[in-house]
C-alpha positions, 0 to 999 in steps of 0.5 A, a space after each residue: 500500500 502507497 498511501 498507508 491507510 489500513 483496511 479499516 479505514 479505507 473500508 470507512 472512505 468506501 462506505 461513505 463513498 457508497 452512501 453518497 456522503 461526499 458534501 456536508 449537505 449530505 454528510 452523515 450522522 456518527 451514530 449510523 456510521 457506527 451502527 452499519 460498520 459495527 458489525 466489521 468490528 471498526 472503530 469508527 469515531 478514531 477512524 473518522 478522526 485519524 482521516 480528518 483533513 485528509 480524506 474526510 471532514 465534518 459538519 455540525 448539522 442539527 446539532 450533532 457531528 456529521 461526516 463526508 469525504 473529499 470525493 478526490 483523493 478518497 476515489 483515487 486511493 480507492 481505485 489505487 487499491 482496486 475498491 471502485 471501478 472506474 466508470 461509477 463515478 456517475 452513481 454518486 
């Protein structure tokens, strides 16, 4: 791996990407992310912190934490690491 991410995280850049989260309009609550990731045995609150900036940021929208991706960087580290196809870049 290139960039360094672990699987862990770069299964929470797939999933944001996936759930269309990549503006803070659309951003999610960190409650559902835990809640569908938990299952995979992520902890997804130092996760989401470990990629702030970088990959992921966060808004506060009624009155709790949300958070998106940088559409840019993650699709590109994803297709790096054969997690999206090229082409599915429409659906989002």
């Amino acid at each position: 791996m290139s960039c360094g991410l672990l699987p862990g995280q770069l299964a929470v850049l797939k999933y944001l990407v996936e759930h269309r989260c990549v503006r803070p309009d659309r951003a999610k609550r960190l409650e559902a992310i835990e809640r569908d990731l938990d299952p995979k045995g992520i902890d997804v609150k130092s996760t989401l912190d470990s990629l702030l900036g970088a990959y992921v940021g966060k808004t506060p929208k009624q009155g709790k934490v949300h958070y998106y991706v940088n559409l840019g960087p993650t699709l590109h580290v994803l297709k790096e690491h054969g997690m999206w196809r090229p082409g599915r870049e429409h659906r989002i």
